[in-house]
C-alpha positions as CSV (number, residue, x, y, z in Angstrom):
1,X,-31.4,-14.8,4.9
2,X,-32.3,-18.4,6.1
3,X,-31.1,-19.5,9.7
4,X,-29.3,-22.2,8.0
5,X,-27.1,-20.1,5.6
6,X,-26.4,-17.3,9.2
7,X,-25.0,-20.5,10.3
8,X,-23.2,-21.5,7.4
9,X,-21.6,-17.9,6.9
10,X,-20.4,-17.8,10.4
11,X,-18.9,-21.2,10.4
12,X,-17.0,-20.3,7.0
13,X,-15.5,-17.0,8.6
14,X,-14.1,-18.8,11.8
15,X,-12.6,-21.4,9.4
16,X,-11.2,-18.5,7.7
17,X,-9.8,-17.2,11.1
18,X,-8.3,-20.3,12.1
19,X,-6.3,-20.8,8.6
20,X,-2.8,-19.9,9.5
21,X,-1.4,-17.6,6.3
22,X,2.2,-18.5,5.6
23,X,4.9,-15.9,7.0
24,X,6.1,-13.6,4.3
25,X,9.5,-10.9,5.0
26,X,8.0,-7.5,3.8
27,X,10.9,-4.9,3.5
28,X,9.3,-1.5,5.3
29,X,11.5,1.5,4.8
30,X,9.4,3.2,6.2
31,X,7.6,4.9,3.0
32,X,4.8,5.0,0.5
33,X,5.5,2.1,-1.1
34,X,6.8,-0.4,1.3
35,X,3.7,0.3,3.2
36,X,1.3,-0.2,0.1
37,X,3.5,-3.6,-0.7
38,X,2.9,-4.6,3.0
39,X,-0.5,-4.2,2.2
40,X,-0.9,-6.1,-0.8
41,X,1.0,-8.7,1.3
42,X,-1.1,-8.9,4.4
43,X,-4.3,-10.0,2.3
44,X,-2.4,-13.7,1.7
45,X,0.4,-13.5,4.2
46,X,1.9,-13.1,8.1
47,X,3.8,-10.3,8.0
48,X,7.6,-10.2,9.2
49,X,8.6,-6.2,8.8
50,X,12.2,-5.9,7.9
51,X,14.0,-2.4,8.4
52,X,17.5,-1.2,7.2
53,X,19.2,1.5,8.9
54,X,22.4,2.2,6.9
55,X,23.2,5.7,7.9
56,X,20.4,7.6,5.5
57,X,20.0,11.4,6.8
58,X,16.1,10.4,7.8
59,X,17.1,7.2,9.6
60,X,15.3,8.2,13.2
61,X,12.5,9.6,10.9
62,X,12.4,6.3,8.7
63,X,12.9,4.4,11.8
64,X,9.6,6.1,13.5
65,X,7.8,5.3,10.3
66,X,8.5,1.9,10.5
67,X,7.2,1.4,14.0
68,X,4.2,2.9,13.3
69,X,3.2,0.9,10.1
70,X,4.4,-2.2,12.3
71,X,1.8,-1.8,15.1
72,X,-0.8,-0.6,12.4
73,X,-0.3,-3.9,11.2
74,X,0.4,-5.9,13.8
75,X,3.2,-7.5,12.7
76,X,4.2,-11.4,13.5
77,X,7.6,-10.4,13.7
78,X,9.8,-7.2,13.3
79,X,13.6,-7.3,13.0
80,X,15.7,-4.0,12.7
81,X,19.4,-4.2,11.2
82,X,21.9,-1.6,11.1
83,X,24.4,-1.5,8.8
84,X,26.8,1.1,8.6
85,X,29.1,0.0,5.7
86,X,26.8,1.8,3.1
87,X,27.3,4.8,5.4
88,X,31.0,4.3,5.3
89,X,31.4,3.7,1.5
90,X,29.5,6.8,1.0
91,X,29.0,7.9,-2.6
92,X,25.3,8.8,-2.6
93,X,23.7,12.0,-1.3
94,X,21.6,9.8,1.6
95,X,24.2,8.9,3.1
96,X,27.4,10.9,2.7
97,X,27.3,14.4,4.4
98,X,29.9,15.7,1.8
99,X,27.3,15.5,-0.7
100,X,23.8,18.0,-0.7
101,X,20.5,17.0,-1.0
102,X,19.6,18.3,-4.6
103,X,16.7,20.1,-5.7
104,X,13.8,17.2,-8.0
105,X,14.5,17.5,-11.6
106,X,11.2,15.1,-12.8
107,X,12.7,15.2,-16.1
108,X,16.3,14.3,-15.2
109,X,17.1,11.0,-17.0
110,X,20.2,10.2,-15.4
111,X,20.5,7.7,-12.1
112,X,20.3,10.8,-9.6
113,X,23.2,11.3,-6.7
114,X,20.4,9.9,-4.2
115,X,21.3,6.6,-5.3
116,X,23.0,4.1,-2.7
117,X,24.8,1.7,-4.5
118,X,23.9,-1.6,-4.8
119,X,21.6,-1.1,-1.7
120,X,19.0,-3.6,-2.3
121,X,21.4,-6.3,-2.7
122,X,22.7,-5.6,0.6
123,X,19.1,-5.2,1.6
124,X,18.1,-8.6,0.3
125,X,20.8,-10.0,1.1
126,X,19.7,-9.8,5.1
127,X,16.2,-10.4,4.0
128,X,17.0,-13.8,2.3
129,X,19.1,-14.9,5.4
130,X,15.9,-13.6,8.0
131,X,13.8,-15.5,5.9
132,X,15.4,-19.0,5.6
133,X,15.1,-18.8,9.0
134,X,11.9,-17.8,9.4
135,X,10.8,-20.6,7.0
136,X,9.2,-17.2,4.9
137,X,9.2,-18.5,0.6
138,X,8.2,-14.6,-0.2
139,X,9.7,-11.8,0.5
140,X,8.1,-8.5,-0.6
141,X,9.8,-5.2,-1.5
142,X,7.9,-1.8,-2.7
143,X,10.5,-1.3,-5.9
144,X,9.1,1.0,-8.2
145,X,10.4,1.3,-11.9
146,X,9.2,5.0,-12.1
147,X,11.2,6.2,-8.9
148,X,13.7,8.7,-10.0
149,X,15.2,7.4,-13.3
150,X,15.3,4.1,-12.4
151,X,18.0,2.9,-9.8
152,X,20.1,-0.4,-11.3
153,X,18.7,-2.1,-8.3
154,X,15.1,-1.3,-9.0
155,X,14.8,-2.7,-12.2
156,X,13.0,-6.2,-12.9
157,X,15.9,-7.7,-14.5
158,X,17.9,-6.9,-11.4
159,X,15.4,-9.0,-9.5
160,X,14.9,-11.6,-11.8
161,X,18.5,-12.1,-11.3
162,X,18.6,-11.7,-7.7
163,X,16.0,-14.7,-7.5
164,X,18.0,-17.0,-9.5
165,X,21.1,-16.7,-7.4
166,X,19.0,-17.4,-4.1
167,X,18.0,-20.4,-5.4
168,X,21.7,-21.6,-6.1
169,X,22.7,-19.9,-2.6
170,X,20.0,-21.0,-0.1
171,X,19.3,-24.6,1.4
172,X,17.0,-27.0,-1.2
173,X,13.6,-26.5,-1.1
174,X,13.8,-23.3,0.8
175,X,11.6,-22.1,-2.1
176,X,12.6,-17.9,-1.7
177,X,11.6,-15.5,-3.9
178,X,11.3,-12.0,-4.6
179,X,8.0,-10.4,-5.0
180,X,7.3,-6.8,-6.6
181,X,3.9,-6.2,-7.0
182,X,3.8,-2.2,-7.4
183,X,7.3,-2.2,-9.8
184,X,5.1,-1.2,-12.9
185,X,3.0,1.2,-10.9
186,X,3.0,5.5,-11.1
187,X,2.6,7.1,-8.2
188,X,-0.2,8.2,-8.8
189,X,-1.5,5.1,-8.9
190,X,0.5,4.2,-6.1
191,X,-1.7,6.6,-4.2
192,X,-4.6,6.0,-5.4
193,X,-4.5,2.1,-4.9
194,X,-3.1,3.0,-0.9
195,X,-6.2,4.5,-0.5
196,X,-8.2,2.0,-1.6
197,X,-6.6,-0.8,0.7
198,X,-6.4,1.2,3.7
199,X,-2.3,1.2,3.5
200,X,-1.6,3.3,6.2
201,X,0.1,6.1,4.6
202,X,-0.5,9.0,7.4
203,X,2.6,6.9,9.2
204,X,4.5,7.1,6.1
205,X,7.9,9.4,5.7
206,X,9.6,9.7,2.2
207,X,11.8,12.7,2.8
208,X,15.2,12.3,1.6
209,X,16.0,15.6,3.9
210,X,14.6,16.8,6.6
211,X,13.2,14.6,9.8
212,X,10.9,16.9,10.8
213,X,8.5,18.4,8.5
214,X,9.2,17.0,4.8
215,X,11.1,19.1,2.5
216,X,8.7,19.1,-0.6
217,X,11.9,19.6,-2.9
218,X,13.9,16.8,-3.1
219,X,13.5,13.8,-5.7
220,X,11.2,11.6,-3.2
221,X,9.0,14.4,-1.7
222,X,8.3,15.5,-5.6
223,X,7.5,12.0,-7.0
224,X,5.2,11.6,-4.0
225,X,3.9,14.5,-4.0
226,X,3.2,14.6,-7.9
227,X,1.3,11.5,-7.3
228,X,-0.9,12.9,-5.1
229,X,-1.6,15.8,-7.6
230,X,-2.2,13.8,-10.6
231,X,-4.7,11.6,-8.2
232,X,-6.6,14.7,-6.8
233,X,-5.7,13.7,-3.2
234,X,-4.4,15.7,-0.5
235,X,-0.9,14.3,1.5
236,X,-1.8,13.8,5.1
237,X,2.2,14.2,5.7
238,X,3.1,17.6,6.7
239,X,5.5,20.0,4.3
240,X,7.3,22.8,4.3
241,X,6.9,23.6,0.5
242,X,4.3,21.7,-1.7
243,X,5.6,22.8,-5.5
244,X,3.2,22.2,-8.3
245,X,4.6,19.1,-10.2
246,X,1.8,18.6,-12.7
């Protein structure tokens, strides 16, 4: 390599540090996927980490989760909102203490009674209002099509929707939208792709259960840790059963 080209290489990669990336919101629940998505983020964007706690059984364990992955990336911004209307409305198994925990049926095809509903319009809701502030166009939320049987809110119509009524409810020219870039993914690729970018999912949590050491039962421990099996990878998380779901 010429002494002319060293020069030109270095010059190009402090331009490249000095280019400010434009602020993106990046919901982080904490899990798998929101930790992937802030990933896949990060490459083009500042990240602002947005967290929901809305009474979920795992919210100190989420909450942990979402620290960590914040310093791991070094976050421009973090903001943490509670919200305890979900809590009160009750109606899914997260969050009301009437209701159990049930055991993963992969093959279920009904909307399970994990779902919260209408959470991610709540969610996005806050998001949408953090980033018109911010002066963040993106925001960025780890929804995944394959996730249980598909929760209403998880679906790409229900986003495509979403976006057109922020751009009838924000200020002009805000510009907002909603990206989901791992909606069409498995888990296993899910997984697989983490690995490959370095998405920090040692700090992850996904246990609908138990804060402590994960379940391995319910619907989230057994989509995550069937991923892993189909991808021949071993979960750094720590459980207290791992079933064979392949």
């Amino acid at each position: 390599m010429t002494s002319k080209l060293k020069v030109k290489l270095v010059i190009y990669s402090e331009v490249n540090k000095m280019i400010k990336k434009e602020n993106a919101v990046v919901l982080s629940s904490g899990g798998m996927d929101s930790a992937l998505t802030a990933a896949i983020a990060e490459r083009k964007y500042e990240l602002n980490l947005l967290h929901i706690n809305y009474g979920q059984k795992t919210q100190k364990r989420e909450l942990k989760a979402f620290r960590d992955i914040s310093e791991y990336f070094k976050a421009r911004k973090t903001l943490v909102v509670n919200i305890s209307h979900l809590k009160q409305i009750g109606g899914s198994s997260l969050t009301d203490n009437k209701i159990s925990i049930s055991k993963a049926d992969l093959r279920n095809k009904e909307i399970p009674s994990s779902y919260v509903p209408f959470r991610n319009a709540n969610i996005l809701a806050i998001a949408v209002s953090w980033a018109e502030v911010i002066g963040a166009r993106k925001i960025f939320i780890g929804a995944v099509e394959e996730d249980s049987s598909g929760y209403p809110d998880c679906r790409k119509e229900f986003f495509d929707a979403y976006n057109k009524m922020i751009s009838k409810g924000t200020k002009p020219g805000s510009g907002i939208k909603i990206l989901t870039p791992i909606i069409d993914l498995t888990k296993k690729e899910i997984v697989l792709k983490s690995l490959r970018l370095k998405a920090p999912i040692h700090l992850t949590w996904s246990c609908y259960k138990n804060n402590k050491a994960a379940c391995g039962e319910c619907d989230s421990c057994a989509l995550r840790l069937r991923g892993f099996q189909l991808a021949g990878k071993e979960d750094p998380v720590k459980y207290i059963k791992i079933p064979n779901y392949i």
